[in-house]
C-alpha positions as CSV (number, residue, x, y, z in Angstrom):
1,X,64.4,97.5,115.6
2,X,61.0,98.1,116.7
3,X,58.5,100.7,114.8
4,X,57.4,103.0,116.4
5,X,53.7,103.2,117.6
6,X,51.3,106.4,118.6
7,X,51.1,105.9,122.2
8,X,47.5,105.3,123.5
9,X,46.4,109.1,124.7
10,X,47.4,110.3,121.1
11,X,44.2,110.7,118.5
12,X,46.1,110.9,115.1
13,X,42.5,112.0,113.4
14,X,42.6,115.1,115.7
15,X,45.0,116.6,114.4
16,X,47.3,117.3,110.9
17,X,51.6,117.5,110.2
18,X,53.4,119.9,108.5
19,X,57.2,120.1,107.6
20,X,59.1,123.6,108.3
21,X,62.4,125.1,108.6
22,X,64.4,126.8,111.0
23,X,66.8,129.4,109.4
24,X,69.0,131.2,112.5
25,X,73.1,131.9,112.8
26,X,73.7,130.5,109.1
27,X,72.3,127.2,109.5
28,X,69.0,125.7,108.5
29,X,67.2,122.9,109.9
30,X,64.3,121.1,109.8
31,X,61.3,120.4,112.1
32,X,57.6,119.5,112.4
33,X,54.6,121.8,113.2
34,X,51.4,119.8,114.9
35,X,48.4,121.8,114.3
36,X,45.4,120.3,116.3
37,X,42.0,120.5,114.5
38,X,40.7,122.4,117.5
39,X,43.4,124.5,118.7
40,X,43.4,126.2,122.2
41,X,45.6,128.9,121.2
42,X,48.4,128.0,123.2
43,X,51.3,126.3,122.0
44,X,54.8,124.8,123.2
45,X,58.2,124.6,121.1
46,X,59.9,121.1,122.3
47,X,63.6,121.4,123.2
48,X,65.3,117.7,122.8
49,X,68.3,116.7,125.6
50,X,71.7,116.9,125.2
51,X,73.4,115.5,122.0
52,X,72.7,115.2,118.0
53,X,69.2,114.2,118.7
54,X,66.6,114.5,116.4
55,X,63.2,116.7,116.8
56,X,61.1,113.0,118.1
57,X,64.4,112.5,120.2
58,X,64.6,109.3,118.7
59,X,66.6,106.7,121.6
60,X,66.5,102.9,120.5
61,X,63.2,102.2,119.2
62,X,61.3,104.7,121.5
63,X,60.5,108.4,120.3
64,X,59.0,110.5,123.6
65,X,59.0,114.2,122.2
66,X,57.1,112.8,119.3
67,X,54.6,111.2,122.1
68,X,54.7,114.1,123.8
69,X,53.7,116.1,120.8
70,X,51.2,114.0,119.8
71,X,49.8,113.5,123.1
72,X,49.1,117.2,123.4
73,X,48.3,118.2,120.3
74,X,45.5,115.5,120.5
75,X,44.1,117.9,123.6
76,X,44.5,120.9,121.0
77,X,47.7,122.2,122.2
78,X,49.6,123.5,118.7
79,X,53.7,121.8,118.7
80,X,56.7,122.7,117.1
81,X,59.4,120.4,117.2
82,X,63.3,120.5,115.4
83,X,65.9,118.9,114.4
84,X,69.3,120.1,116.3
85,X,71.8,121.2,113.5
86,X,73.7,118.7,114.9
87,X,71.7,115.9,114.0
88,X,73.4,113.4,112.4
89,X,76.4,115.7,111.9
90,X,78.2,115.1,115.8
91,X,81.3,116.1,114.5
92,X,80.2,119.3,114.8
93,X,79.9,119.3,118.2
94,X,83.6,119.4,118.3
95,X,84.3,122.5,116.1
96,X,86.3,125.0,117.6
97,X,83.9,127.3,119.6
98,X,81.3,125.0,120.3
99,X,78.9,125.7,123.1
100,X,75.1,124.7,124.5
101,X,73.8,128.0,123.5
102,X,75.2,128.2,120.0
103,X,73.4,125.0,119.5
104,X,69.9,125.7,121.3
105,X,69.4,129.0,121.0
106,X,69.2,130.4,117.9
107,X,67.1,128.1,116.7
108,X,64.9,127.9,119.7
109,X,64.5,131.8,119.1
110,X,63.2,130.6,115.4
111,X,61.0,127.8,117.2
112,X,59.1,130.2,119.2
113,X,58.9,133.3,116.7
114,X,57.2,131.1,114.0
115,X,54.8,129.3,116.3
116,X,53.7,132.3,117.9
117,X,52.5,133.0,114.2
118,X,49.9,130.6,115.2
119,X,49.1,130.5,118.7
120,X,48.2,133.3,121.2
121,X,51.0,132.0,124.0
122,X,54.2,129.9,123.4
123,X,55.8,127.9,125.9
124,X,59.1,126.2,125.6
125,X,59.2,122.6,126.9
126,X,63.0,121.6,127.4
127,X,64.1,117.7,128.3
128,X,67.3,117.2,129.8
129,X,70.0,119.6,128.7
130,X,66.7,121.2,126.5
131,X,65.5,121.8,129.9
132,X,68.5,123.3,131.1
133,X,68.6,126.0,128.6
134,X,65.2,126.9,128.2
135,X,65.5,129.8,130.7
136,X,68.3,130.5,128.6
137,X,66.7,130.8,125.3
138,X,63.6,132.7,127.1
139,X,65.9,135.2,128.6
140,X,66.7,135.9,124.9
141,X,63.1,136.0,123.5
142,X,60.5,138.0,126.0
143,X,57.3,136.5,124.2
144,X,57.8,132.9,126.2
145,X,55.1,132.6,128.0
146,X,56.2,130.4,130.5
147,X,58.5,127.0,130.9
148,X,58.4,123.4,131.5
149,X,61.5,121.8,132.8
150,X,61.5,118.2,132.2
151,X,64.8,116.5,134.1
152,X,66.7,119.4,133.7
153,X,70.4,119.0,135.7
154,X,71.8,121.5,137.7
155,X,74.3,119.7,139.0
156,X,77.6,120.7,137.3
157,X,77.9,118.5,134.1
158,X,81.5,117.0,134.5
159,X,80.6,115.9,138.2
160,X,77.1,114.3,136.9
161,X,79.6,112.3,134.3
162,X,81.7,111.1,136.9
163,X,78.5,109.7,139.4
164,X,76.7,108.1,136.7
165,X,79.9,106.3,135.3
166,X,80.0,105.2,139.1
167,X,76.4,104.2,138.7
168,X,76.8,102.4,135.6
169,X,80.3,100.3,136.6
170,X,78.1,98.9,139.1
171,X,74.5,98.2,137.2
172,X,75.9,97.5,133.4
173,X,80.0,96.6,134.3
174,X,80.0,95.0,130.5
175,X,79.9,98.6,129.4
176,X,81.6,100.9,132.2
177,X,84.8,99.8,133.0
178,X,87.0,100.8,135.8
179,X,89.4,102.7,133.7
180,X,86.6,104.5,132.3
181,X,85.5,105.9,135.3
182,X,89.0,107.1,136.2
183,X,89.0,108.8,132.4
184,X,85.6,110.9,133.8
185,X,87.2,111.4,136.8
186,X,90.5,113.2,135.3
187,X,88.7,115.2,132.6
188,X,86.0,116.1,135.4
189,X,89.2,117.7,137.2
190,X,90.2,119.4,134.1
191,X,86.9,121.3,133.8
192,X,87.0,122.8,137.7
193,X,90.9,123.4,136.9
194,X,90.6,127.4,136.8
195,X,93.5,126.7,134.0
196,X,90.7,125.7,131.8
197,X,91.2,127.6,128.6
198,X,90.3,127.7,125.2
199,X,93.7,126.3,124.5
200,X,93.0,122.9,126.5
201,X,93.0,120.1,124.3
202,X,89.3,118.4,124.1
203,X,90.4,115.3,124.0
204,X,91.8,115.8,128.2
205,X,87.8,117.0,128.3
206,X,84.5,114.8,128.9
207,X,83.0,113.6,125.7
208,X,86.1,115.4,123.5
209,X,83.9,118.0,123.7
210,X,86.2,121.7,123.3
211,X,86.9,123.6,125.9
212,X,84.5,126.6,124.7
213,X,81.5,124.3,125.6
214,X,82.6,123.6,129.1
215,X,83.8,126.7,130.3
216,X,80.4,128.4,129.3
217,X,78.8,125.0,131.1
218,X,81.0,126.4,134.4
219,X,79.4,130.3,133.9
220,X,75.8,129.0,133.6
221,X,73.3,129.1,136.0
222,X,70.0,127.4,134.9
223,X,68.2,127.6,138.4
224,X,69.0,131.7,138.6
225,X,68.7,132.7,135.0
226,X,64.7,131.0,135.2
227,X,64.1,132.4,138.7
228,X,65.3,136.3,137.1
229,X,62.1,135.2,134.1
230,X,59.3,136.0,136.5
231,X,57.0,133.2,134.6
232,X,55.2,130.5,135.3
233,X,57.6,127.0,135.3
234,X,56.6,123.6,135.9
235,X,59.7,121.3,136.6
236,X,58.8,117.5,135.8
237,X,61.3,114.9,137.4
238,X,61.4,110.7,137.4
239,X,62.2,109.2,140.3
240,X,64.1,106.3,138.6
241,X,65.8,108.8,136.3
242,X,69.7,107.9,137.1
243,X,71.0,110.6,134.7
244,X,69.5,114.1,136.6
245,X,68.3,112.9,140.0
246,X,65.5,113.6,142.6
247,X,68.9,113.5,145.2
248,X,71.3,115.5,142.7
249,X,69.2,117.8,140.4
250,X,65.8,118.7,142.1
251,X,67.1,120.6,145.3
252,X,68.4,123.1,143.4
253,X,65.1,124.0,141.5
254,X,63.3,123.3,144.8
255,X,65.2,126.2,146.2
256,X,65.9,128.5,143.3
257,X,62.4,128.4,142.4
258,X,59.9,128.4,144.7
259,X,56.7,130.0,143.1
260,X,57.1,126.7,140.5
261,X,55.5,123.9,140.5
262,X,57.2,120.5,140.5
263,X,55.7,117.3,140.1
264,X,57.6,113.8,140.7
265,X,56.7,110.6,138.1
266,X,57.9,108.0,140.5
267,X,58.1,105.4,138.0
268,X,59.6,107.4,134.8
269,X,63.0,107.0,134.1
270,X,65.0,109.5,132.2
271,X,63.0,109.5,128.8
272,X,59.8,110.0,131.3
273,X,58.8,106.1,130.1
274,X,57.4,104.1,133.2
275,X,59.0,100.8,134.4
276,X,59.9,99.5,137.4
277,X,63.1,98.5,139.6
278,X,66.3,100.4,138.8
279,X,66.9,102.2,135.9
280,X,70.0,100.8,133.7
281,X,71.0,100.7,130.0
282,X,68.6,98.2,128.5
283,X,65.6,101.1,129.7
284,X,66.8,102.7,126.4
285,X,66.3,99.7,124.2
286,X,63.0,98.5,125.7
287,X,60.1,100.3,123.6
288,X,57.9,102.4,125.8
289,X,55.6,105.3,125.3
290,X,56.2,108.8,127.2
291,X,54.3,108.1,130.5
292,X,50.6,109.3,130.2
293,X,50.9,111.3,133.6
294,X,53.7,113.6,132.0
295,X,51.5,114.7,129.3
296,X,48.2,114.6,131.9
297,X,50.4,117.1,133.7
298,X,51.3,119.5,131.6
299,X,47.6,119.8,130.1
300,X,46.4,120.5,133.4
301,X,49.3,123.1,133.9
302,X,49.3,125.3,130.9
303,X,45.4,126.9,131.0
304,X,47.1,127.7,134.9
305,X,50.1,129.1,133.3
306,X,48.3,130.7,130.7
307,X,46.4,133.2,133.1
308,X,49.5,134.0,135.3
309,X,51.1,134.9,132.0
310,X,48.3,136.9,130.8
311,X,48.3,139.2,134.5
């Protein structure tokens, strides 16, 4: 596998690491402060996407939160970054009781109260699924300043499953097969069943994931709970992102939100790295850097931000 490699707008002299831990809901975990050498008093706690991903959101050989942490703290923006309990423990994403907030929130809570120990204003900057519940965990703690959605889906989870199975039988058909598709396609069904229940096996369910996780999925309402924040939001979205879509994914926010600002990287898949033609499977093993314009973008949005906050 491929090291990784500081992409080109990061200036590792600029600024220093230092290992912390999160301690929230009886389990600790670890993460990674970036302190820039000239700090602007703003800082942003980085929410990973969906899964047991680590604080860099490590995919293949590529690492985009720790570009995107490096690439700002180089421009003296302070970064807290953490290690989902989950990491390297994905069984226990199947416990009994299992849901997207237990596993983002308490922690994220943590993320933002120790940062803020440093920094005048904390922002959360979510990717994917982190994206999705950022308005969730700001709901719970008042001192976010303001959020940055990077490819956060709004389109019900179990029918995104189903269209990029679809997607994928027809661009990587070595991996997807057609009775795969039909597997997304029945457990999709038994999420919108209103006989969902905690008593439905997870293994009729997407990803085996229980039934606890899905059926606060069906309750949740990313677009509403950040329009109800009254706070500055940036939504970031690639245009050859196959996962959360311009088409699928974006509307919604367009509508929901429309004090935000939203930028579209044409070229960024789902990790935000640039490439060209459509976006498949091998995107994830091809080393890459975050693009440049993401982290160009949210430099220029956060002194914005800042003031709105501060009115």
């Amino acid at each position: 596998m491929t090291d990784w490699t500081p992409p080109p707008y990061a200036d590792p002299t600029s600024f220093t690491e230092e290992e912390i831990t999160l301690d929230a809901a009886d389990r600790r975990t670890g993460g990674t402060l970036t302190l820039p050498q000239t700090p602007t008093g703003r800082g942003v706690v980085l929410l990973t996407g969906g899964g047991p991903l680590d604080r860099d959101e490590t995919s293949g050989p590529n690492k985009p939160l720790k570009d995107l942490a490096w690439g700002l703290a180089s421009q003296g923006v302070t970064v807290l970054r953490f290690d989902k309990f989950t990491t390297g423990h994905p069984e226990l994403m199947g416990e009994p009781g299992f849901t997207m907030s237990a596993e983002y929130v308490p922690h994220g809570v943590a993320a933002v109260r120790l940062l803020r120990r440093y920094v005048d204003q904390v922002f959360l900057v979510g990717h994917s699924m982190g994206g999705k519940v950022a308005p969730l965990i700001a709901t719970e703690e008042p001192r976010v300043a303001g959020l940055v959605i990077m490819a956060g889906d709004t389109q019900p989870m179990q029918h995104a499953c189903v269209r990029v199975m679809r997607y994928l039988r027809t661009t990587n058909p070595e991996a997807v097969t057609d009775e795969l598709v039909d597997q997304f396609i029945r457990q999709a069904a038994v999420v919108d069943s209103p006989d969902l229940s905690l008593d439905t096996p997870a293994a009729d369910l997407p990803f085996g994931a229980p039934p606890s996780f899905w059926l606060e999925l069906r309750d949740y309402d990313p677009v509403a709970t950040a329009a109800a924040l009254d706070r500055p939001i940036l939504v970031l979205q690639g245009g050859r992102d196959y996962q959360v879509t311009v088409a699928n994914d974006l509307p919604a926010w367009r509508e929901g939100l429309p004090a935000a600002t939203i930028r579209i990287l044409d070229n960024a898949n789902h990790l935000f790295i640039p490439g060209t033609g459509p976006s498949t499977l091998s995107d994830y093993e091809r080393p890459g850097h975050l693009d440049p314009s993401a982290v160009a973008t949210i430099l220029a949005w956060l002194p914005s931000a800042s003031e709105m906050h501060a009115m």
